[in-house]
Structure formats: C-alpha cells, structure tokens
C-alpha positions as a printed Julia matrix, in Angstrom:
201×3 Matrix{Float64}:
  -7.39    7.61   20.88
  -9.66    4.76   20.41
  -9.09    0.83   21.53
  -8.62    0.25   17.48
  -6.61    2.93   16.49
  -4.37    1.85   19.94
  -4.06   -1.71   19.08
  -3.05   -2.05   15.37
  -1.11    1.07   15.31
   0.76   -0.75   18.13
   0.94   -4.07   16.25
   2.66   -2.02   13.19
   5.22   -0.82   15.42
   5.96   -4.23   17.27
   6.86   -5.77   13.45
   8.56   -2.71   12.62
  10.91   -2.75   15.97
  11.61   -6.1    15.36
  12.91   -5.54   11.88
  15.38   -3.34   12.87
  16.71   -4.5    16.62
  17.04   -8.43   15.35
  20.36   -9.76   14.84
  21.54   -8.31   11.17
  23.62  -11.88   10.56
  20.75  -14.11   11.76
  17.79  -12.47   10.33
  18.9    -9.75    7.43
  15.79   -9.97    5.32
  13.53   -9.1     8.17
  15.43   -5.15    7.31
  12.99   -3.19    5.4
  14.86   -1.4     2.49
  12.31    1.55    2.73
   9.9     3.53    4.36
   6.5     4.77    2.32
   4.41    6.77    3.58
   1.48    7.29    1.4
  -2.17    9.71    0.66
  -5.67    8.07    0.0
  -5.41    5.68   -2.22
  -7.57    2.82   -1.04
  -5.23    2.17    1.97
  -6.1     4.91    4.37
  -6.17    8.84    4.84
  -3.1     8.26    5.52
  -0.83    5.36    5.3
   2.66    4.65    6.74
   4.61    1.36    6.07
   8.07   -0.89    5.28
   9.25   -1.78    1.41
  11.53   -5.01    0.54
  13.39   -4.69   -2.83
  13.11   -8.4    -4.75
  14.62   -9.83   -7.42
  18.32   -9.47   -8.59
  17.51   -6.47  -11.01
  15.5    -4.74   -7.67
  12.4    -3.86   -9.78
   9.94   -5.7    -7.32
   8.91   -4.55   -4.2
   6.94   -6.14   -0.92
   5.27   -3.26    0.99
   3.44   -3.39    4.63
   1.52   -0.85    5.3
  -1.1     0.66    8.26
  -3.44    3.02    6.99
  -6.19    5.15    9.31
  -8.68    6.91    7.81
 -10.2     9.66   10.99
 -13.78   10.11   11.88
 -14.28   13.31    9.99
 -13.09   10.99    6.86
 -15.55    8.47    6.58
 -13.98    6.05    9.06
 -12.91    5.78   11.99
 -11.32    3.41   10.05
  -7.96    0.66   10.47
  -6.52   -1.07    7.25
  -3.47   -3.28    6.97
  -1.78   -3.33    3.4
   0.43   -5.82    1.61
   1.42   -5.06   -1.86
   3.3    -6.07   -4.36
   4.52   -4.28   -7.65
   7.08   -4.53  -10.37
   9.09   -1.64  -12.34
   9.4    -3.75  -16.06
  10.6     0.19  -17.71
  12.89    2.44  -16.65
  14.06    5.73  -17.91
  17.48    6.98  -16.27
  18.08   10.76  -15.78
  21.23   11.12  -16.39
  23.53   10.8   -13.14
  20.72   12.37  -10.83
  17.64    9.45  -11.04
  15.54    7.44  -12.93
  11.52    7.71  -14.07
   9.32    4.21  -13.75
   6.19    4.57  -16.25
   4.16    2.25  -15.74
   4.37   -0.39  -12.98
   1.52   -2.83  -12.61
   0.77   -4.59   -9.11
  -1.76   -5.91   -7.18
  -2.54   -5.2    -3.22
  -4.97   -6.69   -0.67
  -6.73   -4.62    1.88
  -8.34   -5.55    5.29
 -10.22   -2.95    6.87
 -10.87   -3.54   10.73
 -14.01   -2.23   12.11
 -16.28   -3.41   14.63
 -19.28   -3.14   11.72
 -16.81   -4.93    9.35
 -15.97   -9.0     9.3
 -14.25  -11.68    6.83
 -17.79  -12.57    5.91
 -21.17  -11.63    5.58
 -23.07  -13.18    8.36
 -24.45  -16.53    7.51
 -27.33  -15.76   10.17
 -28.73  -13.02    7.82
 -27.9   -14.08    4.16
 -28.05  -17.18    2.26
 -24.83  -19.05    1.74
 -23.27  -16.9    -1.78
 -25.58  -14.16   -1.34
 -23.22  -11.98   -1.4
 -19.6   -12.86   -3.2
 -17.36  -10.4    -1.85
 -15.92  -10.1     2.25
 -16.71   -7.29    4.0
 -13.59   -5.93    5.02
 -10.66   -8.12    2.6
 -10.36   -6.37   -0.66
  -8.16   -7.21   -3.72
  -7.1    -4.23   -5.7
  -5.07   -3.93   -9.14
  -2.82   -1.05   -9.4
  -0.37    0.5   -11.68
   2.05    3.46  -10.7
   4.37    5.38  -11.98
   7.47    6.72  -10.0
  10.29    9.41   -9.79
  13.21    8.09   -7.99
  16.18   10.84   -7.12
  19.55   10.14   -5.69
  20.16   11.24   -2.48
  23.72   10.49   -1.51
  24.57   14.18   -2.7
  21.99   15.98   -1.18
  21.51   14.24    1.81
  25.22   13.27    2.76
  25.61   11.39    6.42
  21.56   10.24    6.68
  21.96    7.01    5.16
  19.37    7.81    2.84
  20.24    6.53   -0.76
  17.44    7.53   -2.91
  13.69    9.74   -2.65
  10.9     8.77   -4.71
   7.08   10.31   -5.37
   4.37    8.13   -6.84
   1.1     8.54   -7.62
  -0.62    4.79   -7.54
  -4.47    4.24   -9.76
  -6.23    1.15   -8.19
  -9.42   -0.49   -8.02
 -10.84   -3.58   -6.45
 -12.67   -6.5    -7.45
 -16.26   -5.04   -6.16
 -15.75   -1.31   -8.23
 -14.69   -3.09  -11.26
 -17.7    -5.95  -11.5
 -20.44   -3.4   -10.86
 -18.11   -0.81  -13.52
 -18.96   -4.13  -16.1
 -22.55   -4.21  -14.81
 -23.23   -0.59  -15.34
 -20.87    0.46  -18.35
 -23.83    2.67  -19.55
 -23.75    4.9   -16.21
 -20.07    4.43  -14.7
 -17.0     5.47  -16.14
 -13.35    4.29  -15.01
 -12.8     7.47  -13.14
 -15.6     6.16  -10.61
 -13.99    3.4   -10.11
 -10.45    3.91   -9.99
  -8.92    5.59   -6.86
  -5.98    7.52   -6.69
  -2.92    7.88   -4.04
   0.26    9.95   -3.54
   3.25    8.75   -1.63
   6.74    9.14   -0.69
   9.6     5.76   -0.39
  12.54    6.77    1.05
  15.41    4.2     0.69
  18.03    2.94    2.7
C-alpha cells in the first residue's frame, strides 16, 4: 500500500468516524444521511463517500467522496470529491419508489499525485500559459436515479431507501478543447460516465 493511498484513505475515515461518534444533540448535521459508493466516473476506479440531504423538499444533496484509481488503471491515482446535485422531477412508483430524470449538478475534483500540483509551475511557464490547475477540476453533471424503499425488504438494518445512478460529466478542460475542435470531437469524447449505489439512512 503506498504512502498516498495510506494517508488520504486514512483522512476519509478520520471525517467519517467523526460524523458518526460526535455528540448527536451537539453536532447532528455532521451525520451523513447516506453512503455512495460509486464506478469511474471522473472520481476514481472506484469511489466511496458520505451524502447530506438539503433543502426542506430533500431534492439536494452534498456528497464527499475518496476515489483511487490502481496502477494497472492509469493512476496510481488519489481524488477527493465534493458534489452537489438537485432532483427538480420526480416520478413516484407507486408505494415501492420513485424515478429522478434528470438531475443537473456540478462537482470539483482534486487529484493528488506527486506529478500533480494546484498550478503549473511558474519556473517553467509564463504566468497564464496555461489556464487550467493541474490536479483541481470542475465538472458539470446530470444524473438520473432509481430510488427503492427498503423498510420492507430490509426490515431491522436501518436502511430506508436503495438507489442506482448512472452520472454523465465533463470538466471545464474536455469541454473548451470539445468547442475548439467541434469538427473532430464529439460529446461522447468528452463526457464520462459513472455508476453508483446511495444507500440511505
């Protein structure tokens, strides 16, 4: 296991401890109302994380996750997720769930590397040379979602519902050089795609 892998992956479980051994009266928020774990999708390999359910209606969500993407994969690779996406249509199925369409959100990205750094370094490049960081991406996404009820199936776990999602993003690099080079990219180059599973509490 390397020293990255060892230190972030241990940072993402320090948060998540604290979230759930804290003091429910003093610090309630700090709960996450889900887990997510998640497939590609910009964010990692694999990617494992915390939701928060905002707003009064519940259709916006905070997620935190850790993604690693191994060796064989491209990587060896460390990213750190924070998200944020809203469910504006919902479709219930009758007593057992509901379907969310489409739900727009945005995400940001930091990749930790030893290759990778906020900046380009000002040593080698002009000032502006190059716009974009090296390892903090923006990303747009929209997702759509099937969300069961699980208080019937899965009686005495606490679990209340299950939910699959497939997530389409891109980033603010893809999608500039997709306007650059209309002629020879299309949106499936540019858009990346991720599978995941939020289990709520």
């Amino acid at each position: 296991m390397s020293v990255y892998f060892s230190r972030y992956f241990l940072i993402v479980l320090f948060f998540l401890g604290l979230s759930v051994n804290v003091p429910a009266q003093g610090v309630k928020f700090l709960i996450p109302d889900a887990a997510i774990v998640q497939f590609a999708g910009s964010i990692g390999y694999f990617s494992a994380g915390a939701g928060y359910d905002i707003f009064k209606n519940k259709r916006g969500n905070i997620d935190f996750n850790y993604g690693y993407v191994p060796k064989s994969k491209g990587g060896e690779l460390h990213i750190l997720t924070a998200k944020f996406a809203y469910r504006p249509f919902q479709i219930r199925l009758k007593d057992w769930g509901k379907f969310y369409p489409f739900n727009p959100g945005v995400f940001f990205t930091y990749t930790f590397h030893k290759d990778l750094s906020w900046r380009f370094n000002p040593d080698l490049y002009p000032d502006n040379y190059y716009y974009w960081s090296e390892a903090f991406r923006p990303h747009i996404s929209f997702t759509n979602e099937l969300e069961l009820k699980a208080d019937k199936l899965l009686k005495g776990t606490g679990i209340k519902t299950l939910s699959v999602y497939s997530e389409f993003n891109s980033n603010d690099y893809y999608l500039v050089n997709y306007f650059q080079n209309m002629s020879e990219l299309t949106l499936s180059d540019v858009f990346q795609l991720g599978i995941g599973l939020r289990v709520k509490f």
